[in-house]
Structure formats: C-alpha cells, structure tokens
C-alpha positions in Angstrom: 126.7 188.0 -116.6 124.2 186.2 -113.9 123.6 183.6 -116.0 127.4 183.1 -116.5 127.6 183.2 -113.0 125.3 180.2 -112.3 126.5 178.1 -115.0 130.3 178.7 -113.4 128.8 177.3 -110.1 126.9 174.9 -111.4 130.3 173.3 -113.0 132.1 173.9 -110.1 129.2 171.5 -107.9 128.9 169.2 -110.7 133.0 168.9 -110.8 132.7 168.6 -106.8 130.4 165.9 -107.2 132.3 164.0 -109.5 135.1 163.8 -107.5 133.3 163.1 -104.5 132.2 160.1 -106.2 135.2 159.1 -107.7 136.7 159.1 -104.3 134.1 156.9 -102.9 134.1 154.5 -105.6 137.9 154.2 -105.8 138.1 153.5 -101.6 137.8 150.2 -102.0 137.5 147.5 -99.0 140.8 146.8 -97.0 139.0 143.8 -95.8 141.0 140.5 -95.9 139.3 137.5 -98.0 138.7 134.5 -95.5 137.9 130.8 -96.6 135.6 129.2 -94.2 137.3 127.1 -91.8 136.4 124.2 -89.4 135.6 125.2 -85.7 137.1 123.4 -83.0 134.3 121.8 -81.2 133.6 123.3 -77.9 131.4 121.6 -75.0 129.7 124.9 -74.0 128.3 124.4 -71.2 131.4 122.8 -69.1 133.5 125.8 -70.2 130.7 128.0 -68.8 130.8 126.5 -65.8 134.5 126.5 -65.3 134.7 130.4 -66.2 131.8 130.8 -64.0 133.5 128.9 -60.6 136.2 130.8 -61.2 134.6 134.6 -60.9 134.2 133.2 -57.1 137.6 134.2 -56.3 137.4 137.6 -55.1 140.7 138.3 -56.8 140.2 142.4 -55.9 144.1 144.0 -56.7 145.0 147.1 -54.2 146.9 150.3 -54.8 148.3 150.0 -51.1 148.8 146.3 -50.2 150.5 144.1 -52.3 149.6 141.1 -51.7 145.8 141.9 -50.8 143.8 138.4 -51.0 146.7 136.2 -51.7 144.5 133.6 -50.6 141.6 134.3 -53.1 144.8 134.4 -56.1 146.0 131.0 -54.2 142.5 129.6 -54.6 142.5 130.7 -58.2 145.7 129.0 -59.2 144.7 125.5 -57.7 141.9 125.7 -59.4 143.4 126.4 -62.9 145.5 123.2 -62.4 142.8 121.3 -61.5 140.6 122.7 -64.2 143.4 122.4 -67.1 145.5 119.1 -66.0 147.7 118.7 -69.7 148.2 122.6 -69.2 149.8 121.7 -65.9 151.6 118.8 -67.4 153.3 120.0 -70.5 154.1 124.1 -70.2 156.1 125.2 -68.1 154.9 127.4 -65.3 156.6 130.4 -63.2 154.8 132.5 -59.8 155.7 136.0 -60.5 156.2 138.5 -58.1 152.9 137.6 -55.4 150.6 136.3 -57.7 151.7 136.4 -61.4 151.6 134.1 -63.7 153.9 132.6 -66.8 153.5 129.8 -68.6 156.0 128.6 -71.6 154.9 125.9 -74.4 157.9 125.3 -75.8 157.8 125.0 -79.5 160.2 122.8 -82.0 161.9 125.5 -83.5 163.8 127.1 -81.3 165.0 130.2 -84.5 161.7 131.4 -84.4 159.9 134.3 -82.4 157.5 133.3 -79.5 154.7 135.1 -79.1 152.9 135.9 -75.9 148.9 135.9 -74.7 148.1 137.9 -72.1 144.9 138.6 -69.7 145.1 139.1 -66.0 143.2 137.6 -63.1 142.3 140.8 -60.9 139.2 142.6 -60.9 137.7 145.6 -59.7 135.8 145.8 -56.4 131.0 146.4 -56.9 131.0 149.8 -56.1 129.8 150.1 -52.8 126.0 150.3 -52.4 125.6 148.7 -55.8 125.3 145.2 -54.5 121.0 144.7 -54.3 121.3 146.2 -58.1 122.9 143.1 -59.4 120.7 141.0 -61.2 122.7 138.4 -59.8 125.6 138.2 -57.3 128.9 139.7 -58.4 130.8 136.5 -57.0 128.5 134.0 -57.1 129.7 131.7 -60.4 125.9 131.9 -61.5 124.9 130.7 -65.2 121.7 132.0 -66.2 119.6 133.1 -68.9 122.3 132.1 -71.3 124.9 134.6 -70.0 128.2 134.1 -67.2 127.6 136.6 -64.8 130.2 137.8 -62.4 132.6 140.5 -61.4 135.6 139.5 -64.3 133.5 137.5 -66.8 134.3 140.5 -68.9 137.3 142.1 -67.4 139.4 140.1 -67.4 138.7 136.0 -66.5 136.7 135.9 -69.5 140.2 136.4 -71.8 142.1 133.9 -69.1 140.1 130.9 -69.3 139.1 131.5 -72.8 142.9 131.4 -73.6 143.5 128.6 -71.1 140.8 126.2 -72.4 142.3 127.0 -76.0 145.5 126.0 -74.9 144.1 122.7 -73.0 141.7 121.8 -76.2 145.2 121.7 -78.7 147.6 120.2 -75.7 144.9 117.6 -75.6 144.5 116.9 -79.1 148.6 116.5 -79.7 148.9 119.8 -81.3 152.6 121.0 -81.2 153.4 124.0 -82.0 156.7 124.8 -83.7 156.5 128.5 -82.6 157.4 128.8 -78.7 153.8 130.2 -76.8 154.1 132.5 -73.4 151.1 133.1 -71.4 151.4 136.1 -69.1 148.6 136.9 -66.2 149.5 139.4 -64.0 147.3 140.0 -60.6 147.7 143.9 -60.4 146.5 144.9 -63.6 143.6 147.5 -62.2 145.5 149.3 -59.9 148.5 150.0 -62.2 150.6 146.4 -63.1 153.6 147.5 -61.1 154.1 143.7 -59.5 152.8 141.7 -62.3 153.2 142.6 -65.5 155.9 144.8 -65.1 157.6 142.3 -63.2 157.4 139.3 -65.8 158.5 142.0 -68.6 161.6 142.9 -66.9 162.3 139.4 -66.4 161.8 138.3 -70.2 163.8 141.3 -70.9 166.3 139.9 -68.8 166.3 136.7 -70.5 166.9 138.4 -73.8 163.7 137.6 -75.5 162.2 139.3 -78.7 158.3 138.1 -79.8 156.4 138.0 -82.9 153.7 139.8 -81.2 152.2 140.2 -78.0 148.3 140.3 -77.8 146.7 141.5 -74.4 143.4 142.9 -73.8 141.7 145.8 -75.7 139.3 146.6 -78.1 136.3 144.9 -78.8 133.9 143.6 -81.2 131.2 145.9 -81.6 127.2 145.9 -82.5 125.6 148.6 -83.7 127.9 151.3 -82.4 128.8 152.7 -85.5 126.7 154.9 -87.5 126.3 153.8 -91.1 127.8 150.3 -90.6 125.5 146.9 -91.1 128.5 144.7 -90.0 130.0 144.1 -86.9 133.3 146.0 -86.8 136.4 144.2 -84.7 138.9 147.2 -83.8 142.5 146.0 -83.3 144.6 148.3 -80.9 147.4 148.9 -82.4 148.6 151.6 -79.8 146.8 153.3 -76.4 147.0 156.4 -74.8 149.5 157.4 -72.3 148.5 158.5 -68.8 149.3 161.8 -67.2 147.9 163.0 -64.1 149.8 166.2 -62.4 149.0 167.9 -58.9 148.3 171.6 -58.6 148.6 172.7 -55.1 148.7 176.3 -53.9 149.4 177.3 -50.5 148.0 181.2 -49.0 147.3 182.4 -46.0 144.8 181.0 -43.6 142.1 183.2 -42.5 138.7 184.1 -41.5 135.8 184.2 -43.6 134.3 187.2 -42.2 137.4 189.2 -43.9 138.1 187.3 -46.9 141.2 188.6 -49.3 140.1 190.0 -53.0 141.9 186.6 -54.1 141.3 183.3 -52.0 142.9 180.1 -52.4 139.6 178.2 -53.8 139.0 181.2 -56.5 142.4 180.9 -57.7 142.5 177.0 -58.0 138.8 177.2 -59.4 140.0 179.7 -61.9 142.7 177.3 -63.3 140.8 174.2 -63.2 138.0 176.5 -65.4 140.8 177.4 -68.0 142.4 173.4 -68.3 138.6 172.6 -69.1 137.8 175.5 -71.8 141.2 175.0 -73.2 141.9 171.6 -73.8 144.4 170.5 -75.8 143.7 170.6 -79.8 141.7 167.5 -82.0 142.5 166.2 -85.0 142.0 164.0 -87.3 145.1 162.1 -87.9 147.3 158.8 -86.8 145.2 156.0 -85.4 142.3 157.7 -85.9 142.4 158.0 -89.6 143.5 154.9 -90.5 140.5 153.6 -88.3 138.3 156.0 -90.5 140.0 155.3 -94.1 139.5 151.4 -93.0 136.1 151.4 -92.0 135.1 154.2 -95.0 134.1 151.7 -98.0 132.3 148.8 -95.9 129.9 152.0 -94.4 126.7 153.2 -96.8 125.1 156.4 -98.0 126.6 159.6 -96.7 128.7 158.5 -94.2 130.4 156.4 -97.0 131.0 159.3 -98.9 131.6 161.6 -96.0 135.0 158.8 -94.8 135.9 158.5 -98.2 136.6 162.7 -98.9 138.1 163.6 -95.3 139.9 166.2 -97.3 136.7 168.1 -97.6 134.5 166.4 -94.6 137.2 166.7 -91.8 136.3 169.5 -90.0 132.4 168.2 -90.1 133.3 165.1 -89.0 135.6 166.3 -86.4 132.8 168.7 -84.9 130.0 165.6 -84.3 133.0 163.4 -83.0 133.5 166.1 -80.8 130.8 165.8 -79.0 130.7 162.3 -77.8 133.1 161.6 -74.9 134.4 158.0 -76.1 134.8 159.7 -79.6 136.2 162.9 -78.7 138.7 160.9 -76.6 140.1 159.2 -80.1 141.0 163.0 -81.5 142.9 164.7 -79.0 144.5 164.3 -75.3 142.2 164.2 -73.1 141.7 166.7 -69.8 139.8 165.3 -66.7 139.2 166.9 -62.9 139.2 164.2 -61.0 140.1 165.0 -57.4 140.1 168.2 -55.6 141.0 169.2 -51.4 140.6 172.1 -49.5 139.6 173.1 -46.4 138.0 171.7 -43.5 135.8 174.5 -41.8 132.7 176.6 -43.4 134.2 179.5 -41.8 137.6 179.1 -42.2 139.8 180.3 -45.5 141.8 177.4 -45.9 145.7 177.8 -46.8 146.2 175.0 -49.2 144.1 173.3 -51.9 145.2 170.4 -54.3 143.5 169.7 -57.4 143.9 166.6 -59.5 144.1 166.7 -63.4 144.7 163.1 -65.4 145.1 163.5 -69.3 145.1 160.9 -71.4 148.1 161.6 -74.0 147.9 160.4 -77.6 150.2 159.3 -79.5 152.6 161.8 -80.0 151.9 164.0 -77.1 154.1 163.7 -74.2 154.2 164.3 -70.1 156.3 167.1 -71.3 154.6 168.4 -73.8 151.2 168.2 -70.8 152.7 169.9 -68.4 154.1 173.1 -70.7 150.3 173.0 -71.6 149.1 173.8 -68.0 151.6 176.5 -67.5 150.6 178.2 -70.6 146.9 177.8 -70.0 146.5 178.8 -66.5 149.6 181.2 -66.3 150.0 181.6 -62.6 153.0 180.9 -61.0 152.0 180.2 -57.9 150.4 177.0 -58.1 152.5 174.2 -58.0 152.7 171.3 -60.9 153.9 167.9 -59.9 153.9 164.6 -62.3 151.9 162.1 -60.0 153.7 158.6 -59.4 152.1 156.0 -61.9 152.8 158.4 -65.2 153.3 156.7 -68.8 154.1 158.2 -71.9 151.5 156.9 -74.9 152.5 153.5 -76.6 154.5 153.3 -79.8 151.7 152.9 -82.9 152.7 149.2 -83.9 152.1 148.2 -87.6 149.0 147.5 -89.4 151.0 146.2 -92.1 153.1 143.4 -90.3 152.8 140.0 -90.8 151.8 139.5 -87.0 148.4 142.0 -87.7 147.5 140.0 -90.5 147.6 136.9 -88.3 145.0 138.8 -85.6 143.0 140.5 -88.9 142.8 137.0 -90.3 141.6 134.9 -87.3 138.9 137.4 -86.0 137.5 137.3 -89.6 137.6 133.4 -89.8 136.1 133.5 -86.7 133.2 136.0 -86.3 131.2 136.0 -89.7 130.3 139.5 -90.7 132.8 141.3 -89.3 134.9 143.9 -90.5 138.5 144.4 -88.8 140.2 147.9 -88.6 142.9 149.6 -86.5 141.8 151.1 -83.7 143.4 153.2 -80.7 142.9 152.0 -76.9 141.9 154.5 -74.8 142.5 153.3 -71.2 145.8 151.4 -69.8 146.8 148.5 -70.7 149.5 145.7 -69.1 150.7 145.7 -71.9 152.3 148.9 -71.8 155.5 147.3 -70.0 156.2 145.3 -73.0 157.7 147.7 -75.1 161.1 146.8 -76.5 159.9 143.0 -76.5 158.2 143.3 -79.7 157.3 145.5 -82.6 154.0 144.3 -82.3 151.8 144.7 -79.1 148.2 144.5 -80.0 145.2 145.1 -77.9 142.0 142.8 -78.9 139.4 141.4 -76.9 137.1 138.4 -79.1 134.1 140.2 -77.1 130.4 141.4 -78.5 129.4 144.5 -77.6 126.8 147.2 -78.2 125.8 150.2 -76.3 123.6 148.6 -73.6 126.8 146.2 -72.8 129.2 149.4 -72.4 127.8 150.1 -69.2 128.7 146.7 -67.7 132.5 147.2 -68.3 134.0 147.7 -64.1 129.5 148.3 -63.8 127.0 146.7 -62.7 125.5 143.1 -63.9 129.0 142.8 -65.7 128.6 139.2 -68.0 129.3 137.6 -71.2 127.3 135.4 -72.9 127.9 131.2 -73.3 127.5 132.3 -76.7 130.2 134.6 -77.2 132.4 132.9 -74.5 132.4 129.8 -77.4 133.2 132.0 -79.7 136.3 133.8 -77.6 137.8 130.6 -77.1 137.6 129.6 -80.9 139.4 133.0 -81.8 142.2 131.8 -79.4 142.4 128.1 -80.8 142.7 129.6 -84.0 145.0 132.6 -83.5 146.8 129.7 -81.5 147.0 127.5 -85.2 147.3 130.7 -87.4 150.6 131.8 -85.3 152.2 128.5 -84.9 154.2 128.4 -87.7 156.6 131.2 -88.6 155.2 133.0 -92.2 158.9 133.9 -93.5 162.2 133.7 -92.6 162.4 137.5 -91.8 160.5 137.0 -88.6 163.0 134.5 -86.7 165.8 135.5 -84.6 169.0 135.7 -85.1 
C-alpha cells in the first residue's frame, strides 16, 4: 500500500515536471527579428552641448502661478530657434496657452494619420538643502566625465532636444515625410499639465484630428533590474495608472488636554489612516502586468524562466516576492499612500479638526468610484468626511500591443539598442499624455533612456544626468522612429 503510495506521487511529480517543461519550452520569444540598419551619423559632442545650454533655463512649473518664470520658458524658446534654424523654417509653430509648444511638419499625404512626439520643457525645483550634494550644479549646462548633467537632462529636456535634433538632422538632409508629424511640449507637465498639454489636446480635438499614435514620455530602458534577465529590457507603456487623492477631515470638539474625551479627533483619524494601510486594495496578477511577464518569460534563464512560463502554478509565489518591492508591488494592485496630514496647533490643546491626505494610484480597471466605496468600507466611520481632491484622473485606456503603431516603437527600439528585449509595460506615475485620449487608439509612453538601479535615484534627485552616450543613442531612436512612421503601413490606418 506505501509503496503504491510513493510510486502514485512519484508520477504525479514526474507528470508535473513534464508539463512544467513543456510549458517553458513551448513560450517561445515574442521578440521581433531586426536587420541591422545604418545610423544616422550624430556629432556628439555639439548635441551635448546644446542639451546642456539648454538645462540653464530654470524652467521650474508652479501649482499656484501660471505663468511662473515666463522669462526662463522665453529664453528657452529663442534658444530652440536659434539652435534648430530649418526647424524654424519649415514646420509650422503655435505658443500654447503661456508657454506651450506645437509644431506641425506637414506631410504629402494629407489621407493619412499624423502622429505626434511629445516631451515637455518644465522641471522640478533641487529640493531645498540639496544644492552642496550636487556633484555638479543643477543649472549650470556642465559636460563632464562623459555625462550631461543638469536639472531636466533626464526629465524631460533630454526627450525635447533629442526629438528636436532628430527632426533638424532629417529637415536638413531633405527628408519629407509623407505622414504629417506634431510635436507637442507643454510647460506644466510636473505640476499637473492643466495649461499645456491639456490645452494643445483640446485644441487638436477641436480641429478634428485623429493620430496614428502618440508617443510621450514613460518607461525606460533598463540594466540589470530584472532578476534572471542578461539583456537589457525596453518596457513600452501601453497604459498608466490613474490618480486619486481624497481628503478625510473630521471636525469634534475643542478642548483641553488635561480632560481629554475617551475618543479624540487624532485617535479617530489615526485609526482610519491605520486601516487604509493594513487594507489596501487586492494584487493581482493580471492585465498589463501579465503580458509584461508572459513577454519577458522565454528571453529570462533557469528558474525564473520556468517560474513566468507556468503562472498558472507560480502566481501566488510570484505575487508574494513582487509584493514586497514598492515599484513592483505598485504594478499589481492600486496603490494607497499617506501623504499629508493637519491638526492642531497647541501641545495642550485637543484640536477640533484634522485633515488627512490619501493619494491612490488606480490601475486599470479600478476607478475614483470604485476608491472611494473602498474607504467607506475600510474605515467604516461616518463621521469623517471624503472629498475627491481637485486634479483627479481615472487610469488610461490599455492601448494595443498588437497595432501596427506598437510594432513601429517595438521595431525601432530594437534596431536601435542592440540586446534589448521590448515588452509591454504599465506607467506608474502621470503622464501628459493622459489628455490625449480620444485622439488616438494608441498613446504610448517610452523613454530611449538607460537605466539601472543606481540611476533610479536621480529621477526629480540629486546629480540627475544622462550620458553623451545614451543622449546619441536617444536621438537615433527618434530619427528612426521618425523614418519607421513616415509612411503609412496599410490603407486601414488613414482617415476617412
């Protein structure tokens, strides 16, 4: 009977096994075959210094003024025209709103979709007390060592001039395209978009017009970040996270401290706050995430090969280590964060009102709705107060892996950084993108920029840079994506 026993588990691990394997073997790579292609000859060092003189513009955005260092954007813009002189001379440009900007190459067929390019030209201000940590200064257009350094090299200039000198290279050269090209940079990106890119999507909305696909800022090129994986992996965002952030506010009685009530305002605020963090909303596996993972599955080795390849069995494993990583965590589930919190202004005094802050970050498929019948449920107390704060926005549509305009982004980044595996991926921040919606089927966020672990700290950090290097290699993905899009790939894509 034992020995029955054994043998029955022994086939039951050696059928688990087989199909383990099988699974692995049969996830083959979803990785597009590239032919080696020409690179457009790039004089390194000049485009350096350009990118560099242009982080001198203290183009800092602010929640409050709207027009805040108009004269830093003003200095920007003349330099841009001085800097790109067939740009100025052959596309069409439009000031939107204070600062924005939109330029139109007009293309020779006039049935096809545009698409657009996006980046914008604000950046955030060096956290204060910060400044003697910089290796060098934040606005100070230094090249050194190899590397651009400079408040916006990364976020955002580093896309706008890469982009621009692109555009310049193929104006120069005689390249027309036949597909219509918008660029788009907005000045108010990192405090929200309201004035800029809001403002230039309304107007193309206005004007009727329908793209290809949009590409704005996003996910990166990363090294080494991913367990199990020799190759760099280039993550297209193919949708982001909504934002959600909702007020609780609960007003009591004033009071002394020397006769405090059994409940006071700060123990009953505290007590919800402690129940929206110990119940957060549930992970999973699925959408974004796990096409990401069934992507990435057959170009990774050893177990986590085999652990991607069988999420049927491995999902739960997986989804406990992911867990327990904030950036990875954040992929899985909507996201709970206390961020602000006021109350009182006396050590001896009970204070009658306290506000707390909560911002959640709302996949796809979650909604502001769906949030806020999530905090009622969870802290079940009616007496605090829930209020959606102003600057809300549900998550983005998921647009298509499978379009035509995808496999114009998959293509270029693979022609264009060697080694590199592509895969779907889901942004987690805010995009200006966002406003976009009903413009295009396809709004992708991709930035051509290398990145490991030790660079992830420069990102709105200190020492932000990119290197000459990489800077090259962002404007070649941009002269190619340029080449790659110019020509409509079917008649399905044009307009009516």
């Amino acid at each position: 009977m034992i020995r029955r026993f054994f043998f029955f588990l022994a086939s039951i691990l050696l059928l688990l096994i087989i199909v383990l394997a099988g699974n692995t073997l049969l996830h083959g790579s979803q990785q597009i075959a590239v032919a080696p292609t020409t690179q457009v000859t790039i004089d390194e060092q000049a485009a350096a210094r350009r990118l560099a003189a242009s982080l001198s513009f203290v183009t800092i955005s602010s929640q409050t003024e709207v027009n805040a260092n108009a004269a830093e954007f003003q200095k920007l813009h003349a330099f841009i025209d001085q800097s790109y002189p067939h740009i100025r001379a052959t596309l069409k440009r439009e000031t939107i709103g204070a600062n924005s900007l939109l330029y139109k190459w007009e293309g020779t067929d006039t049935t096809a979709k545009p698409i657009l390019l996006m980046a914008h030209q604000d950046v955030v201000p060096i956290a204060p007390g910060t400044e003697q940590l910089w290796q060098q200064p934040p606005f100070g257009s230094k090249v050194h060592d190899g590397f651009i350094w400079g408040r916006g090299a990364w976020d955002d200039k580093g896309n706008l001039f890469a982009i621009l000198e692109a555009v310049e290279t193929l104006v120069t050269s005689g390249h027309q395209p036949q597909r219509t090209i918008y660029l788009a940079f907005g000045h108010d990106e990192e405090v929200g978009g309201i004035h800029g890119a809001k403002a230039i999507a309304e107007l193309l909305k206005s004007r009727q017009i329908q793209f290809e696909y949009v590409l704005d800022e996003g996910m990166l090129v990363t090294e080494g970040i991913l367990k199990g994986l020799d190759k760099s992996a280039a993550l297209i965002g193919v949708a982001e996270k909504g934002y959600a952030s909702v007020q609780l506010s609960l007003d009591t009685t004033p009071g002394h401290s020397s006769m405090p009530p059994q409940q006071t305002a700060i123990g009953m605020m505290s007590l919800a706050l402690s129940k929206l963090e110990q119940h957060q909303l549930p992970a999973n596996i699925r959408g974004v995430a796990l096409d990401m993972f069934n992507t990435i599955a057959p170009e990774m080795h050893g177990i986590n090969r085999v652990v991607l390849s069988n999420l049927w069995l491995f999902s739960p494993l997986l989804q406990h280590e992911l867990e327990k990583s904030g950036s990875t965590n954040a992929m899985l589930r909507t996201t709970t964060a206390l961020t602000m919190v006021h109350a009182g202004n006396k050590d001896n005094v009970l204070p009658g009102n306290i506000q707390a802050t909560v911002n959640f970050r709302t996949l796809p498929g979650d909604t502001q709705a769906s949030v806020m019948e999530h905090i009622k449920n969870t802290i079940d107390n009616t007496s605090i107060h829930l209020q959606n704060m102003v600057g809300n926005s549900e998550p983005s549509k998921v647009s298509p892996s499978t379009s035509n305009a995808y496999e114009t982004i998959n293509r270029t980044i693979r022609e264009t950084f060697e080694n590199t595996i592509v895969a779907p991926g889901l942004m987690l921040g805010a995009t200006d993108s966002r406003y976009f919606e009903g413009l295009s089927e396809n709004i992708f966020k991709f930035s051509p920029v290398r990145a490991g672990n030790d660079d992830l700290p420069r990102f709105h950090g200190t020492n932000e840079r990119i290197s000459i290097k990489n800077y090259a290699e962002m404007i070649r993905f941009y002269h190619q994506l340029i080449l790659n899009s110019s020509k409509p790939s079917n008649e399905k894509e044009k307009t009516k």
